[in-house]
C-alpha positions as CSV (number, residue, x, y, z in Angstrom):
1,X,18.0,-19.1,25.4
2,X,14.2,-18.2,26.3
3,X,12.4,-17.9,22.7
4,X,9.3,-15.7,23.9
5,X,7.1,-15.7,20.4
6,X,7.7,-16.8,17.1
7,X,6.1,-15.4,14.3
8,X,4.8,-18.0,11.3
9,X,3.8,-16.5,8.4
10,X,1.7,-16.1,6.3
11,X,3.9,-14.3,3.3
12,X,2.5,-11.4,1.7
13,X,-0.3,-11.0,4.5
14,X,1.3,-8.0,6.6
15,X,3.8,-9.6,8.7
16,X,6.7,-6.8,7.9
17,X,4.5,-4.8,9.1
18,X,3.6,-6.9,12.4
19,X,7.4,-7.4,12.6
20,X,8.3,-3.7,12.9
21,X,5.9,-3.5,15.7
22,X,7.4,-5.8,17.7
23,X,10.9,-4.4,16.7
24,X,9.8,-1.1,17.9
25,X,8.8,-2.4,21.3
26,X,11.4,-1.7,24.3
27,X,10.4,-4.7,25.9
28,X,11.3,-7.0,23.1
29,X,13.5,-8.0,20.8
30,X,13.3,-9.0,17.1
31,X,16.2,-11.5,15.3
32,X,18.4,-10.0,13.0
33,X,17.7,-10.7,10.2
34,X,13.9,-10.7,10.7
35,X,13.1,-14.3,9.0
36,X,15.4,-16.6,10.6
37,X,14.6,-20.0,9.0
38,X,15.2,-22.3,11.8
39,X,12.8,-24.9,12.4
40,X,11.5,-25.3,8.9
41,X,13.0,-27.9,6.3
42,X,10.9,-27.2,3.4
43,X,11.0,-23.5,1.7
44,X,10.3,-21.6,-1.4
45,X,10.9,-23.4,-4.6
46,X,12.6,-19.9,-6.2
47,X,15.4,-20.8,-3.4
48,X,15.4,-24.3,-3.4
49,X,14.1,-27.8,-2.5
50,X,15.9,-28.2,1.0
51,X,16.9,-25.2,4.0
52,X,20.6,-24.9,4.2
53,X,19.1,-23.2,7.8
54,X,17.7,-26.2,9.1
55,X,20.7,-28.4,9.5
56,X,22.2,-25.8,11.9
57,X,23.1,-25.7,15.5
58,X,21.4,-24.1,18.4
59,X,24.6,-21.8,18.7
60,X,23.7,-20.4,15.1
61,X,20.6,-19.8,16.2
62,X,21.4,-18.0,19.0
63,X,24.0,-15.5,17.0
64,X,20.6,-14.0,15.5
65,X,19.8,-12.2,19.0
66,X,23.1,-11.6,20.0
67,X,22.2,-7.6,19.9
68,X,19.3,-8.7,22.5
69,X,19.8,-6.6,26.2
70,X,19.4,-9.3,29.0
71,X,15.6,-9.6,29.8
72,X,14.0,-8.2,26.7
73,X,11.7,-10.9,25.4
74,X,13.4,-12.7,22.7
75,X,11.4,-13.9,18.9
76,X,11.6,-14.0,15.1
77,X,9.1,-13.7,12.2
78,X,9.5,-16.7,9.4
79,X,7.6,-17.2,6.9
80,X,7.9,-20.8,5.9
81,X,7.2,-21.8,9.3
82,X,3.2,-22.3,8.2
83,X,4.5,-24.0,5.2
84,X,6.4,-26.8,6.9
85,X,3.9,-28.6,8.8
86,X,6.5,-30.5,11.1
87,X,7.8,-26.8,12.6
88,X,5.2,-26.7,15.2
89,X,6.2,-29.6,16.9
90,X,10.2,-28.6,16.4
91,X,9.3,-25.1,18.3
92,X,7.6,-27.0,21.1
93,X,10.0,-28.8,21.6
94,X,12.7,-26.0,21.8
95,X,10.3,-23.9,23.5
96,X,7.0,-25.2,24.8
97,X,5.4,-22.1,26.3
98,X,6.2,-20.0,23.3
99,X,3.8,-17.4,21.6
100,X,2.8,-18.5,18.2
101,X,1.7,-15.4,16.1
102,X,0.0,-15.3,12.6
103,X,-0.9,-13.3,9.7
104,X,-3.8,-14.3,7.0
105,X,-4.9,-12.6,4.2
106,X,-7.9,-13.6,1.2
107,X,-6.1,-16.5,0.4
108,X,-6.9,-15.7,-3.8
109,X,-5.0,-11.9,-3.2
110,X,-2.5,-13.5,-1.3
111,X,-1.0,-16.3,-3.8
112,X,-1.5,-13.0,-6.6
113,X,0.4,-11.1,-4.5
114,X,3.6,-13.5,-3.8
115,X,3.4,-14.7,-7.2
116,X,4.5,-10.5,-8.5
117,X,7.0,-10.4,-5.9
118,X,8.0,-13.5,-7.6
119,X,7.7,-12.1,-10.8
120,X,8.8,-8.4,-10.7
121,X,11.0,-8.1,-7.6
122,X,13.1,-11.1,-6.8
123,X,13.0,-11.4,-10.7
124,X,12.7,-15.6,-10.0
125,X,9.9,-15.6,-12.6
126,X,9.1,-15.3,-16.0
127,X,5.9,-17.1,-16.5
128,X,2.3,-16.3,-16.4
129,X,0.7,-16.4,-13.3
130,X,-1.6,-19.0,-14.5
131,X,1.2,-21.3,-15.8
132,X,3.3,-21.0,-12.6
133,X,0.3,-22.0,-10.3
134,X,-0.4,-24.8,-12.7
135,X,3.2,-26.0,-12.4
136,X,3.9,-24.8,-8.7
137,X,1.6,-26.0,-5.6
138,X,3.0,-23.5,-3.5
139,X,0.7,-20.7,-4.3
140,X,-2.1,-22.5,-3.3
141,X,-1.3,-24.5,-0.5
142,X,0.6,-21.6,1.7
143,X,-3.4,-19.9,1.7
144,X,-4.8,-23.3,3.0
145,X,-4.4,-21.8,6.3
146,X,-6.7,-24.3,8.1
147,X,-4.6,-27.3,6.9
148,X,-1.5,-25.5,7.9
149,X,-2.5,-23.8,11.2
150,X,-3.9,-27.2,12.7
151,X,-0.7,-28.4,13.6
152,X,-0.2,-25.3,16.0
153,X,-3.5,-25.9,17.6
154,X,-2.6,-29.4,18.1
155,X,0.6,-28.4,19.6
156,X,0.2,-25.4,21.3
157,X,-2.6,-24.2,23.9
158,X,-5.3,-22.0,22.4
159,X,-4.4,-19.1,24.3
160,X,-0.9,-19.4,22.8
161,X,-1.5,-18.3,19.5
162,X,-2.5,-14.8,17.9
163,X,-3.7,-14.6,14.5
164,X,-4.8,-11.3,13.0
165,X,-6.5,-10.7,9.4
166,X,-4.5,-8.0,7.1
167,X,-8.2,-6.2,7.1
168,X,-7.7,-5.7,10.5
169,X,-4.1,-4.2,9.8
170,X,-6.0,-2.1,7.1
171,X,-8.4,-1.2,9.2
172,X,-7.0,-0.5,13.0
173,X,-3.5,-0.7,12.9
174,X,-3.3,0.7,16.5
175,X,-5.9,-1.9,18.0
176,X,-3.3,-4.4,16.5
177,X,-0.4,-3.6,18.2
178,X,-2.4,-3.1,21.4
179,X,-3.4,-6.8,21.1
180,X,-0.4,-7.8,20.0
181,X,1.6,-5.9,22.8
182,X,-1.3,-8.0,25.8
183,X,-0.7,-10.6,23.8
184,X,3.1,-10.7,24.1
185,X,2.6,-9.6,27.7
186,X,4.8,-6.2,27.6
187,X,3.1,-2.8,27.5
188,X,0.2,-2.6,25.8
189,X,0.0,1.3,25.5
190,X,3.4,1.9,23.6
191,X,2.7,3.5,20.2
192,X,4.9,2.2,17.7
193,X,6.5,5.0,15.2
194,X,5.4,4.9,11.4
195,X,2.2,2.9,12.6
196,X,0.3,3.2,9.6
197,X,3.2,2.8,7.1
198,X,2.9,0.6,4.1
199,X,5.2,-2.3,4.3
200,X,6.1,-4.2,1.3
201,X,4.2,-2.6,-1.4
202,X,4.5,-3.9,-4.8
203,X,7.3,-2.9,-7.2
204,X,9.9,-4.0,-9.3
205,X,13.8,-4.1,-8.6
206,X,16.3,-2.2,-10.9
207,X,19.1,-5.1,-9.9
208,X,18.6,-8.3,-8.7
209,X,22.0,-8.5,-7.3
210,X,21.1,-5.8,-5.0
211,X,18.3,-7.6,-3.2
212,X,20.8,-11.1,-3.4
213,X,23.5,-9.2,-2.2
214,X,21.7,-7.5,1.2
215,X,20.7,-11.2,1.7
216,X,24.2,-12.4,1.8
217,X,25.5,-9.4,3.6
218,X,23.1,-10.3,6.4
219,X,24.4,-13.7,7.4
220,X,27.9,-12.7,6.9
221,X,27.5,-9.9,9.6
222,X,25.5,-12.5,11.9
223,X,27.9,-15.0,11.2
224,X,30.4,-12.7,12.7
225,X,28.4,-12.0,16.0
226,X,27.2,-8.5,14.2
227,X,24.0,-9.1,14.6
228,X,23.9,-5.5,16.5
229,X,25.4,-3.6,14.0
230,X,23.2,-5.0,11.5
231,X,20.0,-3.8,14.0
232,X,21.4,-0.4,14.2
233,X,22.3,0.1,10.3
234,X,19.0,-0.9,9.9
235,X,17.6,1.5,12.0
236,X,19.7,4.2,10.7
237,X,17.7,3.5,7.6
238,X,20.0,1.7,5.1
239,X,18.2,-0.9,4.5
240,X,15.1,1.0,3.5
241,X,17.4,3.4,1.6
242,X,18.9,0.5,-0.3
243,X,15.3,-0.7,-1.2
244,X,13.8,2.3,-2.4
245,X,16.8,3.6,-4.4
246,X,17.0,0.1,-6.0
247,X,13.1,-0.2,-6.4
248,X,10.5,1.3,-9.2
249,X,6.6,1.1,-8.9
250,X,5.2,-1.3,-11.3
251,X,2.0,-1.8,-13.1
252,X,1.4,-5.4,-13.2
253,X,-2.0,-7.0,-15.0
254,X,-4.7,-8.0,-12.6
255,X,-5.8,-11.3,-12.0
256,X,-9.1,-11.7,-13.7
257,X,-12.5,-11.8,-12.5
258,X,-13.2,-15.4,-13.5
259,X,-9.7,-16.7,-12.3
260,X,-10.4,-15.2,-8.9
261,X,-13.8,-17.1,-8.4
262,X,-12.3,-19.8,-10.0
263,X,-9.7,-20.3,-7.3
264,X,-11.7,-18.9,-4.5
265,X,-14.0,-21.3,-5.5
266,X,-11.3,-23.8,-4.7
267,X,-10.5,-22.1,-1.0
268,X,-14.0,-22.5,0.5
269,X,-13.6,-25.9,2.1
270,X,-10.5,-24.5,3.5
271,X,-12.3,-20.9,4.6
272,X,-15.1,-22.2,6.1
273,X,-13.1,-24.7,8.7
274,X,-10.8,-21.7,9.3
275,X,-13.4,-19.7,10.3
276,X,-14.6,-22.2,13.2
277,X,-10.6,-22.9,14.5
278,X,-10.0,-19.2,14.7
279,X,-13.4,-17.9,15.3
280,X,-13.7,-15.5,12.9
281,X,-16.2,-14.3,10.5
282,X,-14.3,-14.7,7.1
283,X,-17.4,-14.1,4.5
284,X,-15.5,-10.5,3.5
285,X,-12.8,-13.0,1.7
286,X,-15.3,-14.0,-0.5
287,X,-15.7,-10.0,-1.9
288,X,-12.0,-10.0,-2.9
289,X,-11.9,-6.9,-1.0
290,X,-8.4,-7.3,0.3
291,X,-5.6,-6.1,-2.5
């Protein structure tokens, strides 16, 4: 197989909605399910210490793009792959001259906003999100986006690697999948359906089962080489279906004013190294202006 791009991460910063724009594309195909889990040993603590994923073979691998036509560009969209900072040098070596892509978002807004999906979705959590932070690292450490991105810019050619800013999503979402499109080499003027649609807004799940249940269904169906079926009922719109029927918004507290400066207080370090690797101007992060 011929992995074209793989997308990193990071969660909660817009990559669904990155993801969908590569799915739309003619020229390219994503994985089925989106988030493969492949290359990374390390993932979430609500699932677990280890990756049951990572100990697989390259034929399980492949059943994830087995609905992929014959010359579309092939990829997939984790995001623990930013995480895990061994995955970088895993993908080069499966696929050298591979197109890294990643997502960032104010890294404060960011741990808030994985911490109520957490909370009020996946249902994984009951605890403040001052208590869980204090007793899990992981909030933190996935918006250290210098420390984790360096491994890809050790590995990987500059030229290699796309990172956009959820602002820029906010702002342009058009511009983006131009860019992204050059970027991926495949036409650049296609225009993506449901461009400026919201992906993954906050809410709360009726049943947890539900959301357990559509993850279990997935691997079954790849397991069983259905990986194009599963592409096409999600298409059809039964997967969004599911979500929204078995979804209800939720008002959940915002994080203070002092806790934020308190922990973008902590970020700077981080921020201000980022800024030079990717060459952007970051000083908006500091407003808290992305939600």
């Amino acid at each position: 197989m011929k992995l074209s791009f793989v997308g990193i991460g990071a969660p909660k910063a817009g990559t669904t909605q990155l993801a969908e724009m590569i799915a739309a594309h003619p020229e390219l195909c994503l994985s089925e399910p989106k988030e493969v889990h492949y290359f990374n040993k390390i993932q979430s603590y609500i699932h677990g210490k280890d990756n049951p994923n990572f100990d697989q073979d390259l034929d399980w691998y492949q059943k994830h793009f087995a609905h992929c036509s014959a010359g579309a560009k092939i990829g997939e969209f984790s995001t623990g792959y930013m995480y895990d900072r061994n995955v970088a040098q895993r993908i080069k070596q499966l696929a050298p001259d591979v197109k890294i892509i990643a997502c960032l978002r104010e890294p404060v807004s960011r741990a808030y906003s994985q911490f109520t999906m957490h909370r009020y979705y996946l249902q994984k959590e009951n605890r403040s999100f001052e208590e869980t932070i204090a007793d899990q690292s992981e909030y933190i450490e996935k918006g250290r986006y210098y420390q984790q991105l360096m491994p890809y810019f050790e590995a990987f050619p500059k030229q290699q690697i796309f990172v956009v800013l959820l602002k820029d999503l906010k702002q342009d979402a058009a511009k983006v999948a131009r860019e992204l499109y050059a970027f991926l080499e495949v036409d650049a003027d296609f225009q993506p359906p449901n461009l400026h649609a919201r992906a993954n807004a906050a809410k709360a799940s009726k049943y947890r089962f539900i959301s357990e249940w559509m993850g279990y269904g997935a691997k079954l169906f790849v397991a069983l080489g259905l990986s194009g079926l599963l592409a096409w009922l999600k298409r059809k719109g039964l997967k969004k279906w599911i979500i929204e029927n078995n979804s209800k918004q939720v008002d959940y507290p915002q994080l203070s004013k002092r806790k934020k400066q308190e922990l973008s207080t902590f970020f700077q370090e981080d921020i201000a190294k980022l800024e030079v690797l990717i060459d952007r101007d970051l000083s908006h992060w500091k407003l808290h202006d992305e939600k």
